[in-house]
N, C-alpha and C positions, 0 to 999 in steps of 0.2 A: 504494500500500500504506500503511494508518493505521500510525504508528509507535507502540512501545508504548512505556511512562512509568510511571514507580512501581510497580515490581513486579509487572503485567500480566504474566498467562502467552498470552495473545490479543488481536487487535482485538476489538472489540467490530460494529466497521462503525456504522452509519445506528441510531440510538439511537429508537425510537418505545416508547407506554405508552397503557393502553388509558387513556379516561376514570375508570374505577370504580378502577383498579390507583391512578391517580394521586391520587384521592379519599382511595385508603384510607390511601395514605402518608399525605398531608397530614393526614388526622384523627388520625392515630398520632405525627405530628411527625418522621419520617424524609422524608430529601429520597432522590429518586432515586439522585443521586450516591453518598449512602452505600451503597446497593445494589447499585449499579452497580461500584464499587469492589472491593468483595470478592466478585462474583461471576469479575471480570476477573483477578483476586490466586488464584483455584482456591479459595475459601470457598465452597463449595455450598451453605450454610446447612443447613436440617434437613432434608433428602434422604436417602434410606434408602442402606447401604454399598452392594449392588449399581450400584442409580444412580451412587453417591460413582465406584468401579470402571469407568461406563460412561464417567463423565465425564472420569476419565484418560487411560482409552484414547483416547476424542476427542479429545485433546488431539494427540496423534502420527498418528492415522486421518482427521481432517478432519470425522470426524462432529457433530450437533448435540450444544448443551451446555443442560443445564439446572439453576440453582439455585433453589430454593426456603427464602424466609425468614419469620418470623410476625411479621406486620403486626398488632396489635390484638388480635382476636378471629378472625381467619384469617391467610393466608399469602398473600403475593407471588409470582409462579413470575416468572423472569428465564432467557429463552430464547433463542441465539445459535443463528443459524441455521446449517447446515454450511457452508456458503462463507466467513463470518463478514463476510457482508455486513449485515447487522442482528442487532439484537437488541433485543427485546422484553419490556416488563413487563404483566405481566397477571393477571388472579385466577385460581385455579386451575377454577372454572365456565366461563370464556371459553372456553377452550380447545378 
């Protein structure tokens, strides 16, 4: 079991990011870690209240989690899978 650290409300598990996700951080000058951080912290970034509401409830149900932040001129989705064996960064087109 991954131990949580710094105010983590979850593991995060096996940390992977698609190439273009990672592009886009890096052109915008955020590292994943920032990302990564407050998705882990319950900062959902710009995700509509429903979602915000789904992702609480996962939090206690085991279901998946997902934050969405804006990257540049689009947005980052950062997606923990329900086991919370990974999680993933990706554009919201990959998907």
């Amino acid at each position: 079991m991954t131990r949580l650290v710094d105010n983590e409300r979850f593991a995060l598990g096996a940390v992977v990011g698609t190439p273009a996700a990672l592009d886009a951080l890096a052109r915008a000058g955020i590292t994943p870690q920032q990302l990564l951080r407050r998705h882990a912290r319950g900062d959902w970034g710009v995700i509509g209240a429903e979602d915000a509401c789904l992702n609480e409830d996962a939090l206690h149900t085991g279901a998946r989690l997902l934050s969405a932040y804006p990257v540049g001129t689009g947005r980052v989705w950062i997606i923990t899978e329900a086991d919370r064996s990974v999680t993933t960064l990706l554009l919201p087109e990959e998907y």
